[in-house]
C-alpha positions as CSV (number, residue, x, y, z in Angstrom):
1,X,263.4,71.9,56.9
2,X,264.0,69.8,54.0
3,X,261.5,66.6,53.5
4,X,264.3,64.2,54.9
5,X,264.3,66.2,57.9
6,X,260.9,66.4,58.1
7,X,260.9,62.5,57.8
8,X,263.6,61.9,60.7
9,X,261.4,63.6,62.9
10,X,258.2,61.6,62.0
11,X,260.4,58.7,62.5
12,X,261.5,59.5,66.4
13,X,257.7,60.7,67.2
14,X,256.7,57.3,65.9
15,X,259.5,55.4,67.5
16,X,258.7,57.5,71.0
17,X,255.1,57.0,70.6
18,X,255.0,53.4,70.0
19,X,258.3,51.9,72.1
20,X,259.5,49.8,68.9
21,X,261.6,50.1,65.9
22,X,259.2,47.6,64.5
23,X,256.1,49.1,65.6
24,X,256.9,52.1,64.4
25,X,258.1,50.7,60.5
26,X,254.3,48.7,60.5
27,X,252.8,52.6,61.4
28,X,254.9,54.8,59.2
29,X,254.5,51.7,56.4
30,X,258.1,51.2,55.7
31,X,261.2,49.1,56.2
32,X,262.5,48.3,59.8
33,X,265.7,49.2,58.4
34,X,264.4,52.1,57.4
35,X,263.7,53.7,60.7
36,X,266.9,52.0,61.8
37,X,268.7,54.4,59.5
38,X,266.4,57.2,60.5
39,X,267.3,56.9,64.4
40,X,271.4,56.3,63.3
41,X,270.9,60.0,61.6
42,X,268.8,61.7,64.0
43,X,272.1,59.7,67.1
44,X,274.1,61.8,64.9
45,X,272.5,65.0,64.2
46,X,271.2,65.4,67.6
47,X,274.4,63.9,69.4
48,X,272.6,61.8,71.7
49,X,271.5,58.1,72.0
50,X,268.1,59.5,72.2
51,X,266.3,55.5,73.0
52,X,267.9,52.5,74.8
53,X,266.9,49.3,73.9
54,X,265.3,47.3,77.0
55,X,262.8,44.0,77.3
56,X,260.2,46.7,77.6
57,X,261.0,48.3,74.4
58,X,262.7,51.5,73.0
59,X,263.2,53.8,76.6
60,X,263.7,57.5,75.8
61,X,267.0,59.3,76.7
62,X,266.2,62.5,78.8
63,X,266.9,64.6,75.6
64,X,264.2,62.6,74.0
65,X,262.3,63.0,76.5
66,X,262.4,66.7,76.4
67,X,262.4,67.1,72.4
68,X,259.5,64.6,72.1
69,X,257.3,67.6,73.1
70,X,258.1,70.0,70.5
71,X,258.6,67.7,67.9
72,X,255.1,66.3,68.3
73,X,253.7,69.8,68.5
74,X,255.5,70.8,65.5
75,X,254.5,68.0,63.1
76,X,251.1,68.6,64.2
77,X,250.9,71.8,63.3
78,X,252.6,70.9,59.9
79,X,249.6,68.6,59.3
80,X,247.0,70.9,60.6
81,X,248.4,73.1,57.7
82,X,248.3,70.5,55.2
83,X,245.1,69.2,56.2
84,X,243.8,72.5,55.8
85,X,243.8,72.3,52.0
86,X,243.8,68.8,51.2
87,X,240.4,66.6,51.6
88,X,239.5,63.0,52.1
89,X,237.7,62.0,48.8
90,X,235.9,59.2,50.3
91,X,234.2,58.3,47.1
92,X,237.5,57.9,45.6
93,X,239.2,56.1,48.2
94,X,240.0,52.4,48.2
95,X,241.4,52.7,51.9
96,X,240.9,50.1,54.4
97,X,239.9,50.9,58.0
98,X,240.9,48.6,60.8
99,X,237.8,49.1,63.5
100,X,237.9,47.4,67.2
101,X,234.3,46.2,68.3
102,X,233.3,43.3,70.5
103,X,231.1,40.6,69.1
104,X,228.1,42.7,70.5
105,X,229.3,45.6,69.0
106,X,229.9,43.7,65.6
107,X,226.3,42.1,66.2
108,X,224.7,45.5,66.6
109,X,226.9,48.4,65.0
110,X,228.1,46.8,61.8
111,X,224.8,46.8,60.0
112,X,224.5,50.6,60.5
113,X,228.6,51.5,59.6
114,X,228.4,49.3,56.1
115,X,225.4,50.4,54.8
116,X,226.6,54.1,55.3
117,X,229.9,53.0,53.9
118,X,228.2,51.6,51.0
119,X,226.2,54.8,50.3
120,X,229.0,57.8,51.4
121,X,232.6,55.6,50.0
122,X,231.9,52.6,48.4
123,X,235.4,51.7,47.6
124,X,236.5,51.8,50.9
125,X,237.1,48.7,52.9
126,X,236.3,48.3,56.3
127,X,238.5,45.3,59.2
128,X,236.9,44.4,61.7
129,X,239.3,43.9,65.0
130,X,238.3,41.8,67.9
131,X,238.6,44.2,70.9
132,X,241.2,42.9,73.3
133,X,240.6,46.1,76.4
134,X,244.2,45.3,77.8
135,X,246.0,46.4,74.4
136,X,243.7,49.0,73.1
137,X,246.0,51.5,73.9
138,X,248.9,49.6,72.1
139,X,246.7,49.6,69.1
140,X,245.9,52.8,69.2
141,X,248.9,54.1,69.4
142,X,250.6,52.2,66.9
143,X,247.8,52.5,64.5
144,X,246.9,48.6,64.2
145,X,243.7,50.2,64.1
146,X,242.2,53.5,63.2
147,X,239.6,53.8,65.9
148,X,237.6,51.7,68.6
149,X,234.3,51.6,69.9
150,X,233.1,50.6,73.7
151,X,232.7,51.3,77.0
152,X,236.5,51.4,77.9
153,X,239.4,52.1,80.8
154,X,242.3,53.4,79.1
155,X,245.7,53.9,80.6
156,X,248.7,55.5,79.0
157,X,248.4,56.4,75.6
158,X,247.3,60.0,74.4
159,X,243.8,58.2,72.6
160,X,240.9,61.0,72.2
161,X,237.4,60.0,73.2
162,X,234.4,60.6,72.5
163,X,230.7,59.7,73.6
164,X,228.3,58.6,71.1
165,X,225.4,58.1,73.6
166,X,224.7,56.9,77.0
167,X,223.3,53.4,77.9
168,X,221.3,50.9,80.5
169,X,221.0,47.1,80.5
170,X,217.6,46.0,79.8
171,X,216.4,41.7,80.4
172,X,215.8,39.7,76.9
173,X,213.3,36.8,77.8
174,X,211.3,34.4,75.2
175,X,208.0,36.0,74.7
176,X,206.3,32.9,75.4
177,X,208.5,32.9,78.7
178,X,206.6,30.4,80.9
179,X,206.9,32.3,84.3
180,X,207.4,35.8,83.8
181,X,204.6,37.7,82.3
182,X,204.4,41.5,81.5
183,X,206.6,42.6,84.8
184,X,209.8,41.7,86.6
185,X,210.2,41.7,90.3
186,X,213.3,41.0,92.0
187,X,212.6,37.5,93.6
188,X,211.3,36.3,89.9
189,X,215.1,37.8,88.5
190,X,217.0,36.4,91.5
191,X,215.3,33.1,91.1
192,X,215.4,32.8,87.2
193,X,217.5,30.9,85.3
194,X,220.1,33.2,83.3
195,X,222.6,32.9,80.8
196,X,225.9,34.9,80.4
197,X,228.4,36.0,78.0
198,X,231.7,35.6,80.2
199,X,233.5,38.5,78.8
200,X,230.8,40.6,78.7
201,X,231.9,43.7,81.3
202,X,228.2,44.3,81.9
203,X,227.9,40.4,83.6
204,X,230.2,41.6,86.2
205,X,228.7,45.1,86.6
206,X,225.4,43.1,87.6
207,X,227.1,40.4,89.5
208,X,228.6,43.6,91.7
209,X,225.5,45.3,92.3
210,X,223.9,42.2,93.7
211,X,226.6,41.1,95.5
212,X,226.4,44.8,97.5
213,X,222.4,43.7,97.8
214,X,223.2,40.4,99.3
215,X,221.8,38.3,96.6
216,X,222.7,36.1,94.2
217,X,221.5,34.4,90.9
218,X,221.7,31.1,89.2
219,X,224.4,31.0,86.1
220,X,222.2,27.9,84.4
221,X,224.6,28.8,80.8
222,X,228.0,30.5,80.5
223,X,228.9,31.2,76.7
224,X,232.3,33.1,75.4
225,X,230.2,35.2,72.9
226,X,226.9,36.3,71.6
227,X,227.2,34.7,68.2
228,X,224.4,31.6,68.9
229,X,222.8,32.7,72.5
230,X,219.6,34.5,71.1
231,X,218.3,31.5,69.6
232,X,218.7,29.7,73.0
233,X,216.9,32.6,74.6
234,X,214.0,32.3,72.3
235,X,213.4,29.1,72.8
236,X,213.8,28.2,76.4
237,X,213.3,29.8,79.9
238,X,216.9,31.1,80.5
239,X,217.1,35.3,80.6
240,X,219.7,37.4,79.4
241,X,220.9,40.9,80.7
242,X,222.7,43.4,77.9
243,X,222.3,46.7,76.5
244,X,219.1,48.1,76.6
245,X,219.2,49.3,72.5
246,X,220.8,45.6,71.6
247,X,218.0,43.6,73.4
248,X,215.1,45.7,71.5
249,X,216.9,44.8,68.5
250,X,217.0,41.3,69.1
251,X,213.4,41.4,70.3
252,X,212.1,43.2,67.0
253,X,211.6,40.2,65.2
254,X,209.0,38.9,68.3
255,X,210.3,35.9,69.0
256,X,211.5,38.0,72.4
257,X,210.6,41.0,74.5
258,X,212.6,43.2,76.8
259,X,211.8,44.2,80.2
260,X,213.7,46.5,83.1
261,X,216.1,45.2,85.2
262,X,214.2,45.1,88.7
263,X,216.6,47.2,90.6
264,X,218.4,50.4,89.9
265,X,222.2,50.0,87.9
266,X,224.3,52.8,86.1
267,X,224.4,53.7,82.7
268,X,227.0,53.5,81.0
269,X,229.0,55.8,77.7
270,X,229.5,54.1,75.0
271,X,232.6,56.0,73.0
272,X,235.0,56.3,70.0
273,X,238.6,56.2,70.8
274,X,241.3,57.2,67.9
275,X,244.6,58.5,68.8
276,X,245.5,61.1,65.8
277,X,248.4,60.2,63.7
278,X,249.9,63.2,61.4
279,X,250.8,60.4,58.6
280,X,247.3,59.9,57.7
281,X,244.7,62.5,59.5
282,X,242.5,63.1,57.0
283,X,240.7,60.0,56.3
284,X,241.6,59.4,60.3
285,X,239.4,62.7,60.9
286,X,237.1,61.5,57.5
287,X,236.6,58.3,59.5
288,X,235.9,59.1,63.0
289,X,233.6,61.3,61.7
290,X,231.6,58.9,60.1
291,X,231.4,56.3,63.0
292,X,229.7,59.3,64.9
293,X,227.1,60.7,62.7
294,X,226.4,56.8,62.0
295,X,226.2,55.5,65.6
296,X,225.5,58.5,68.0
297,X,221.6,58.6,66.6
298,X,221.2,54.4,66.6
């Protein structure tokens, strides 16, 4: 198979994987009319239309369908090959990775992932992503970004996971809290005042468990992030609930203290999703690989 070959079927795993012409340019870093040409050769090699164009995107032909398989599985194996002898000089590199965290995440992780980027590739660049959940999976599969980190529901896709550790929610109150001393009941939670990051999944994870104990608490401040809402815990009454290993961090400086929650709630996994692409596995694998020795142990 000659490298144009080679590069025809790169082009239809791309197209097939991502549902776009364009999508598929922006991951395999060249031209849309580029992969245009690509997909006109491959109409003609193969002797089949091979995608329709739609409002929903690029729909694969039942021939696609059916070759997508073995193509996949074949450049794979191609890559696992090169791979095999070619290494991810991190030292060397001047890559930059696209990363999807929340603003907690950002708040918490980033800290640990630069300094270790600092110390093990220093020429590498690192983009932070604002995770939207509902097109993670678009991301990922187009390669707008190299990895993700969170507690997420994906659908479609063929993303990889994998845990970094297990977590519980924990209270962050002012240490100078005027009605809650060294314990939390559940009347003094019910009847505190709270404050809420409205995005937050782990708000509406509490809100459900209540709501199944037939109780409810007062909302007294509803924010869209975590950017500014520590200093307004330390300094007033109101009482946050979060991640258990984010409101000891917050807390270390002792302005605040953490406490249980006062009834029992799930833990959660926090993970790393990447969806390998044969284009660029190396520093993908290099990368990955990084985020979990850095965060698994945090």
């Amino acid at each position: 198979m000659t490298t144009t070959d080679l590069n025809l079927i790169r082009t239809f795993v791309a197209i097939y994987e991502t549902g776009s012409v364009s999508a598929a340019a922006k991951r395999l870093n060249i031209t849309q009319p580029s992969v245009s040409h690509s997909l006109s050769r491959l109409r003609d090699l193969l002797q089949d239309p091979l995608f329709t164009r739609t409002r929903e995107g690029m729909v694969p032909t039942f021939n696609a369908t059916q070759l997508f398989q073995a193509f996949k599985h074949a450049l794979d194996s191609i890559e696992t090959a090169i791979s095999a002898t070619r290494n991810f000089d991190a030292m060397q590199s001047t890559r930059c990775f696209r990363l999807a965290l929340s603003d907690l995440g950002e708040l918490y992780f980033l800290p640990f992932l630069v300094k270790e980027l600092q110390t093990s590739a220093p020429s590498v660049g690192l983009e932070i992503v604002q995770l939207e959940s509902e097109r993670i999976t678009e991301w990922l599969t187009t390669g707008s970004v190299d990895a993700a980190v969170g507690n997420l529901q994906l659908t479609g896709g063929q993303a990889r996971k994998r845990t970094l550790f297990t977590e519980t929610y924990s209270c962050l109150l002012s240490a100078a809290h005027p009605a809650i001393r060294e314990t939390l009941n559940l009347q003094e939670y019910v009847s505190a005042n709270h404050a809420v990051v409205a995005p937050f999944s782990g708000h509406h994870l509490v809100e459900d468990v209540m709501t199944e104990m037939g109780l409810s608490r007062r909302i007294a401040l509803r924010v869209p992030h975590f950017t500014n809402i520590v200093a307004v815990i330390a300094s007033t009454d109101l009482i946050l609930t979060l991640p258990t290993r984010v409101a000891r961090a917050f807390a270390s400086d002792g302005r605040m203290r953490t406490l249980p929650l006062p009834f029992p709630i799930s833990s959660f996994d926090v993970n790393l999703y990447w969806q390998p692409h044969t284009e660029d596995s190396a520093a993908q694998q290099w990368f990955c690989d990084t985020i979990t020795r850095t965060l698994s142990g945090v």
